[in-house]
PALOTOR-714629 format. One record per residue (C-alpha): z negated, x, y negated. Coordinates in steps of 0.001 Angstrom, whole numbers, padded with zeros to 6 digits, always signed. Each point is the difference from the previous one (the first is absolute). Example, Ala and Ser with C-alpha at 12.3 -4.5 7.8 and 13.67 -1.06 7.14 Angstrom:
residues 2
-007800+012300+004500 +000660+001370-003440 
end
This chain:
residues 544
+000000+000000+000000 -000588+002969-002439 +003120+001604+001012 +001984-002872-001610 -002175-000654-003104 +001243+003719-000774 +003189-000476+000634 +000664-003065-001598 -001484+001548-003217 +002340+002927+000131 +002809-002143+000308 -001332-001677-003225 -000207+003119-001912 +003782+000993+001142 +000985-002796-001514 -002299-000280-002803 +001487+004190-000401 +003614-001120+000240 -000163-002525-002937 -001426+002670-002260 +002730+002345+000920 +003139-002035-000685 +003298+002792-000902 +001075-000042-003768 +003902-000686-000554 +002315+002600-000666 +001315+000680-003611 +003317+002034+000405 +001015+002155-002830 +003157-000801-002310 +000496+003056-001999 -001312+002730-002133 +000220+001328-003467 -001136+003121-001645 -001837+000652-003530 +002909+002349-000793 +003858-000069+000724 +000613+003585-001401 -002441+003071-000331 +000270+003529-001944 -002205+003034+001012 +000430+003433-000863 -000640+002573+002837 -003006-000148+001854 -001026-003225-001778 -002228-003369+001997 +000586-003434-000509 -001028-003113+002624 +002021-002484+000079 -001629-003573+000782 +002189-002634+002217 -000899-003607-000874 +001085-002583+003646 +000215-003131-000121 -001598-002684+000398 -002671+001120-001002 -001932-001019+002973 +001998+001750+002636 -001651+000546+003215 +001226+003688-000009 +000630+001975-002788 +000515+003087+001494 +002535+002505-001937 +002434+003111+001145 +000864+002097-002355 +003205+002209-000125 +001977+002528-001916 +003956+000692+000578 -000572+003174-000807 -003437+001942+000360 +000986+003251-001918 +000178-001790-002825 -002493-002446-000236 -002249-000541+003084 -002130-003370+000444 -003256-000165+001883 +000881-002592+002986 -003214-001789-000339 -001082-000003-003482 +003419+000000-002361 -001242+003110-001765 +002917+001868-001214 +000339+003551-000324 +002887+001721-002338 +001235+002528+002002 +003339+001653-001374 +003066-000797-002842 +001887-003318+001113 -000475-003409+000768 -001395-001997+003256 -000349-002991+001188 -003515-001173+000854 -000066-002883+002383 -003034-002620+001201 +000507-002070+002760 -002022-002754+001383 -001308+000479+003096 +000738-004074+000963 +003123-000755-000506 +001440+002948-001205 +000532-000761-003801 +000520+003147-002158 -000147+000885-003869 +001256+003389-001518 -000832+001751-003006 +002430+002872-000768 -002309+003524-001341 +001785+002219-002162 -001223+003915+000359 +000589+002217-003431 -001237+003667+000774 +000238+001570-003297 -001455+003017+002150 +002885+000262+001954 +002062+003153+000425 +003521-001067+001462 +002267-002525-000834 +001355-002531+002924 +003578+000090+001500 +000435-002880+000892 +003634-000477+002045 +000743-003357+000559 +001300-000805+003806 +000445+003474+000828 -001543+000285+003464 -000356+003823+000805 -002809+001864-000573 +000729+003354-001835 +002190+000404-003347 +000595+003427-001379 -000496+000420-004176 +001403+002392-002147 -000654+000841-003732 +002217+001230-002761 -001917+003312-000203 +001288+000702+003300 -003703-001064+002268 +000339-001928+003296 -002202-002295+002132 +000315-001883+003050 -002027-002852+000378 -001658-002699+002418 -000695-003178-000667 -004182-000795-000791 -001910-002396+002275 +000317-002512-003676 +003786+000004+000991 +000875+001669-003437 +001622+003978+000422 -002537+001909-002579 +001383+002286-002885 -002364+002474-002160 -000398-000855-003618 +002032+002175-002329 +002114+000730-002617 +002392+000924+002341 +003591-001594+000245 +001008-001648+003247 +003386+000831+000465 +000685-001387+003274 -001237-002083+003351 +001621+000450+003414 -000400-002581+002656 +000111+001054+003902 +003453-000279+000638 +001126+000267-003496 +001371+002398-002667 -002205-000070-003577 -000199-002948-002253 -000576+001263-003269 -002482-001289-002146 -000851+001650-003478 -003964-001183-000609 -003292+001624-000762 -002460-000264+002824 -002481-001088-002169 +000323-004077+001224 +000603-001602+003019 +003546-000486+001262 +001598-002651+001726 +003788-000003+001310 +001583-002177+002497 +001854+001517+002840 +003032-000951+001776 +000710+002502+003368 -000382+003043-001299 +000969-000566-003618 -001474-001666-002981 +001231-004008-000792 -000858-002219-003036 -004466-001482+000296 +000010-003999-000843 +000582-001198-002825 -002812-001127-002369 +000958-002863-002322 +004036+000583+001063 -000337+003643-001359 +000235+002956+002510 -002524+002660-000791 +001485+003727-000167 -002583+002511+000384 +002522+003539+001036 +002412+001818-000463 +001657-001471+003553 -000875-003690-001277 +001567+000990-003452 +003340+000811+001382 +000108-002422+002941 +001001-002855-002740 +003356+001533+000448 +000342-001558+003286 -000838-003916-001716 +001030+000389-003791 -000634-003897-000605 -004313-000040+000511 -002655-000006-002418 -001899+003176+000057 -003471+001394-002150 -001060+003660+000077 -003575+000137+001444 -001254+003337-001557 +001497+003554-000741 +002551+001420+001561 +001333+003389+000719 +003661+000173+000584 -000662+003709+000593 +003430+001312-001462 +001251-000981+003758 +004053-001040-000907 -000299-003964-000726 +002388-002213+001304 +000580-002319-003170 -001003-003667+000733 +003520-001974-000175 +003596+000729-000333 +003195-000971-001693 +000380-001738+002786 -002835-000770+001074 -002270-001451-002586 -003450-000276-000777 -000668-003688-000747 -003610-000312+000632 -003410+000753-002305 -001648+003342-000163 -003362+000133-001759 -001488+002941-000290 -002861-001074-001571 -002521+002360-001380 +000836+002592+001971 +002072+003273+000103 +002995+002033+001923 -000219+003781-000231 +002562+002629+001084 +003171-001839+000334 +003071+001429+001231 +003222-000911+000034 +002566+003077+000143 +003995+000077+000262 +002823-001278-001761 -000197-003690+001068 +001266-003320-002249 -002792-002321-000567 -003421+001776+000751 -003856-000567-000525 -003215-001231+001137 +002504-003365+000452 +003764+000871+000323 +001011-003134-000956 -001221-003407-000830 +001920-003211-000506 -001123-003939-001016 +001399-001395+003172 -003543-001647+000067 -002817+000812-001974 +000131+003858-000419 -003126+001434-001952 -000948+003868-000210 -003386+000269-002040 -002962+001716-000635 +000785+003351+001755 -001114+003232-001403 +001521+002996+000988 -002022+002407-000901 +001984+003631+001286 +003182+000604+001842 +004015+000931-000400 +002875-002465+000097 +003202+001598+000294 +003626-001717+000740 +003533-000228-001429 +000568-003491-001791 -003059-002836+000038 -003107+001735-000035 -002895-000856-000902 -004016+000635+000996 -000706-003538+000481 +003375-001455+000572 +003408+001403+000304 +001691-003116-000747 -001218-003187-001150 +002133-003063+000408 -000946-003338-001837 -003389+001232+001276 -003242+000221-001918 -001869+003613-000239 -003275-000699-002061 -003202+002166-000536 +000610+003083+001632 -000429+003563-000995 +001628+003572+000875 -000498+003467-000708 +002267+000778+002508 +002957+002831-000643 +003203-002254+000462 +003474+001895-000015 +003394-000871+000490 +003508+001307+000317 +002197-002693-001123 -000470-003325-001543 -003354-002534-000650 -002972+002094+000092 -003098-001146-001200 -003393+000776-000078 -001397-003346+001477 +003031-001590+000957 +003807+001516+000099 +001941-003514-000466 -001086-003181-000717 +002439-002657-000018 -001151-003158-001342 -002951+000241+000802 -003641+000285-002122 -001720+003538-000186 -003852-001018-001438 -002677+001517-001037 +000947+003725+001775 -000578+003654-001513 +001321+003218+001329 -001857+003397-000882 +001737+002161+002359 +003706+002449-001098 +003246-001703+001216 +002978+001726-000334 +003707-000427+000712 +003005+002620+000262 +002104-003666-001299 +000080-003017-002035 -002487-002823-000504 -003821+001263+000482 -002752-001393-001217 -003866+000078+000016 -000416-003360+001330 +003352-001142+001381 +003377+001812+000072 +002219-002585-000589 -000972-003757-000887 +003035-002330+000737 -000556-003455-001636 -003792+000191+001239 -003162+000506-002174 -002932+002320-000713 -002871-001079-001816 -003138+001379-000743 +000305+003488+001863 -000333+003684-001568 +000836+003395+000855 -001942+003018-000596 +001995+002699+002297 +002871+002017-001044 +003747-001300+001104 +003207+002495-000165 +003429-000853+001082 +003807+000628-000814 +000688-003305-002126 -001707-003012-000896 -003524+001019+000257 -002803-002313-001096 -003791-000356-000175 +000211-003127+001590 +003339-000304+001107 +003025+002157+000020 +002871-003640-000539 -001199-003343-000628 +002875-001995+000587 +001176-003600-001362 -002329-002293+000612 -003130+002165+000554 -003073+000170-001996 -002575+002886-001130 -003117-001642-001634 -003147+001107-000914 +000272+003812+001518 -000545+003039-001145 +000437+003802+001174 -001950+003650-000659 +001996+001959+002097 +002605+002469-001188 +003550-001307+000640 +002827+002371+000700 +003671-000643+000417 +001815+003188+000910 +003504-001844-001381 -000347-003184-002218 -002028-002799-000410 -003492+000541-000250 -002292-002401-001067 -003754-000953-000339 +000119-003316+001712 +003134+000407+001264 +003245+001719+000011 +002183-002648-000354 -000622-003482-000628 +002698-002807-000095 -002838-003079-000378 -002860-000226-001386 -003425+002023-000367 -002594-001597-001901 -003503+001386-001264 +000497+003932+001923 -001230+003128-001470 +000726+003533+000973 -002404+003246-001146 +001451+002119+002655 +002407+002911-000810 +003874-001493+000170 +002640+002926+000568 +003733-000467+000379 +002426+003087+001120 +002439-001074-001750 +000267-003306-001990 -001843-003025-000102 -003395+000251-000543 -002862-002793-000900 -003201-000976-000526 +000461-003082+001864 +003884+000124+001078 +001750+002512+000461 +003151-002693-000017 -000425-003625-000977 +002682-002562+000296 -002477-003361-000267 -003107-001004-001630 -002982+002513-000539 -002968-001886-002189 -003478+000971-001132 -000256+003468+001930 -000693+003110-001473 -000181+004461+000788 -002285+002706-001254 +001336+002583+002358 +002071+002964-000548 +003663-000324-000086 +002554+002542+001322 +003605-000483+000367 +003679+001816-001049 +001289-003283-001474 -000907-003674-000645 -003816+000441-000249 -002045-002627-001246 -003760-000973-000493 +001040-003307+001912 +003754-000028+001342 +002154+003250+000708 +003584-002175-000074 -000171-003704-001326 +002378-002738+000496 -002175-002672-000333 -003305-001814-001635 -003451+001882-000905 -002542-001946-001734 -003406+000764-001027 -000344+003778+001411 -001921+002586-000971 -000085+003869+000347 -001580+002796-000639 +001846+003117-001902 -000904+003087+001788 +000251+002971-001954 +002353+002473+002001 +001647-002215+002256 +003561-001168-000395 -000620-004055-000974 +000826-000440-003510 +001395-004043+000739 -001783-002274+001569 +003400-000641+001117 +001687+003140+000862 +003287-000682+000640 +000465-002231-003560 -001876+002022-001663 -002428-002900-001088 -003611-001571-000270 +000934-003585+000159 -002444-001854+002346 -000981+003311+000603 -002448+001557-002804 -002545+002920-000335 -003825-000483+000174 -001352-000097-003359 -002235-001430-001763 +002166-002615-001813 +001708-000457+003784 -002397-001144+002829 +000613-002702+002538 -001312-003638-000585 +000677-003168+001685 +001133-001790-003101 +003536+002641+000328 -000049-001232+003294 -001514-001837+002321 +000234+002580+003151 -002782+001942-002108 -002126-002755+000610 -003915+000583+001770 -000454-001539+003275 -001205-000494+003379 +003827+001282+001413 +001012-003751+001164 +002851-000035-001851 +001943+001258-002916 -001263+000679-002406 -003081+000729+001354 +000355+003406+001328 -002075+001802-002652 -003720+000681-000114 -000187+002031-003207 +002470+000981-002341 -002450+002937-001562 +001209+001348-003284 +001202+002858-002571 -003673+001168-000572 +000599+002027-002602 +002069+002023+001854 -001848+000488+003382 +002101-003157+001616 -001699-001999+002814 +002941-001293+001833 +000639-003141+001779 -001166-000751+003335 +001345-002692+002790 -002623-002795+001077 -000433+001774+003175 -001662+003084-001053 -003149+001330-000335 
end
């Protein structure tokens, strides 16, 4: 009887037990979130990151943490604590543990500490890449455990990469920032575009735009062309149509020997589309051809070259050499200045463009010396019919071994409008002046200071007039041979000495006018003055 009062009252507590014990439901979790999307840490630096699951009352809230790639940033797999390992970016990663949900926060690494620059070569698969420098050093290298090939910091010149397989791709940069280039095989190809523009970071990517003439391209940073013999960008045939912006950035050392038609950093550009060369700076380097040669461009064809810049040594052997571009034909040369010495053994040369054929320059100076056989000018050695010189102005000495020398140019048969020459203007033989050495057209409110040298036909303004000068001035130069403003009449009309009773207003004309340069006359941002005989001269709205 005791035996069952026992176990009837442990069959009462079992179920007494299993009331008290009933299982809680499940609460699955539906995804995660964390308190930052995108993290920066210099070298060595901690952060946590916290992970937020929902609901909030999920049964497990258990959380893996991940990196996709530890020598950068590394993640503690329990925690989130993040720890800044090396230059780059990861990818941190949490996961829940039920259902697998994940959130990423991407960690950016700066080591200002570091002491080599990245390679990085995009889908090139091997392993080892041999460097070499322009002062002649070598290195073979293997790719790091970060995936990048590592380069010491200099001031050194990378001159060249060679891929297993390959010959070298040359490359013209400082190894003082990291470098990125996209393979193709063994060679070099074009990286993505970013916003439809193809970056160009070498030497390599520089000249492959010969192979598609009709992109749009921006330099990335300085480039070295390391006086290796350039292949100029375009042809007569074969022209460049595309957009080239070289932004703030410079080409040294360029090279173009021979005796070649058409030659330059671009051979030849055309407005079958859109056609734009601007903002490059050439900073060093010789340009040397027969006709159409130029350091930016050797011909320019309804094409626009605008905001560039050249102390390169441009030559020539024949016809159309200039110092930025050696023939523009109806196209627009803008806001461009040459300081380098372009010379020509014949006709039309020029400090900015050889010869201008129904185009226009505006706004562009020259400060570098120009020398050729005939028709030589500061800006342009023939401005033909329909073309336009406004609001330039030259420093360089001007040479024509023959005729036709002039400080703006040698011979104009349009118009050039607010120009001003100070440079030395030398003729040969005849035809020598201040702003046209020949004029058969319009030249208004311009005026010379330099010195004047010439065997005939040499005039403060115009060697040999056959047309219209209005409201010029000039300076008379003791010991030079300008006693005219107009040589070959022998005449000041339209074209009269400084003096005090003679200085150039706006109410003679209105291309004197002060302005912002948007139009004419508006070209001028002072007109200075006689000051008792210490003149301040005028100066064009772009000038300091």
């Amino acid at each position: 009887m005791k035996r069952k009062i026992l176990l009837l009252a442990a069959f009462a507590g079992l179920m007494i037990m299993s009331g008290c014990s009933k299982d809680e439901p499940h609460i699955a979790a539906t995804g995660i979130s964390l308190n930052k999307t995108e993290l920066t840490l210099a070298a060595g630096g901690k952060e946590t990151l916290v992970a937020t699951i929902t609901p909030a009352d999920a049964t497990n809230k258990n959380v893996i943490w991940s990196s996709s790639n530890a020598y950068i940033a590394s993640v503690n797999a329990q925690t989130g604590e993040v720890t800044a390992v090396a230059d780059g970016t990861a990818t941190i990663t949490a996961t829940t543990q039920d259902g697998s949900y994940t959130a990423t926060c991407e960690v950016k690494v700066n080591d200002i500490l570091r002491t080599y620059l990245k390679l990085d070569l995009l889908q090139y698969a091997g392993n080892t890449v041999a460097i070499t420098y322009t002062d002649g050093g070598t290195e073979n290298l293997t790719r790091n455990n970060d995936g990048y090939f590592h380069i010491n910091k200099s001031n050194k010149t990378l001159k060249s990469i060679t891929l297993e397989g390959g010959s070298p791709i040359l490359i013209g940069r400082k190894t003082d920032a990291d470098l990125t280039f996209k393979t193709s095989g063994a060679g070099i190809a074009f990286r993505n575009a970013v916003n439809d523009t193809v970056p160009i970071g070498s030497y390599a990517e520089l000249q492959l735009i010969d192979t598609q003439l009709h992109g749009i391209y921006e330099q990335e940073a300085d480039i070295d062309l390391m006086n290796e013999e350039w292949t100029p960008i375009g042809t007569y045939q074969r022209y460049f149509d595309g957009v080239f912006n070289g932004s703030v950035y410079t080409l040294a050392n360029l090279k173009i020997t021979g005796n070649k038609a058409y030659v330059g950093l671009f051979g030849a550009s055309a407005n079958i589309g859109i056609s734009r060369i601007c903002n490059v700076h050439i900073i060093s380097g010789s340009v040397s051809g027969q006709f159409g040669v130029g350091s930016i461009c050797g011909g320019a064809f309804a094409g626009r070259i605008s905001n560039c810049y050249s102390a390169c040594t441009v030559s020539g052997t024949d016809i159309q050499i200039g110092g930025i571009c050696g023939l523009s034909l109806e196209g627009s040369i803008l806001n461009c200045y040459y300081s380098g010495v372009v010379s020509n053994t014949d006709k039309y040369t020029g400090g900015i463009c050889g010869y201008n054929y129904n185009g226009r320059i505006l706004t562009c100076y020259n400060t570098g010396s120009v020398s050729g056989k005939d028709y030589a000018g500061g800006i342009s050695g023939y401005n033909t019919t329909l073309a336009n010189i406004t609001a330039c102005y030259n420093m360089g000495t001007v040479l024509a071994n023959n005729n036709y020398a002039g400080g703006i140019c040698g011979a104009n048969l349009k118009d050039v409008i607010a120009c001003y020459n100070t440079g030395s203007v030398s003729a040969g033989g005849n035809n020598a002046g201040g702003v046209c050495g020949r004029n058969t057209a319009n030249i208004t409110a311009c005026y010379n200071t330099g010195y004047l040298l010439g065997s005939n036909n040499v005039g403060g303004i115009i060697g040999e007039n056959a047309a219209t000068v209005t409201a010029c001035y000039w300076k008379d130069v003791a010991g030079d041979d300008a006693d005219y403003g107009i040589g070959s009449l022998a005449s000041n009309t339209g074209a009269i000495p400084f003096s005090a009773s003679a200085w150039p207003n706006a109410a003679e004309n209105a291309e004197w006018g002060i302005g912002d340069g948007s139009g004419s006359g508006k070209y001028w941002k002072s007109l200075g003055g006689w000051n008792s005989g210490n003149p301040v001269y005028p100066k064009l709205y772009f000038e300091q």
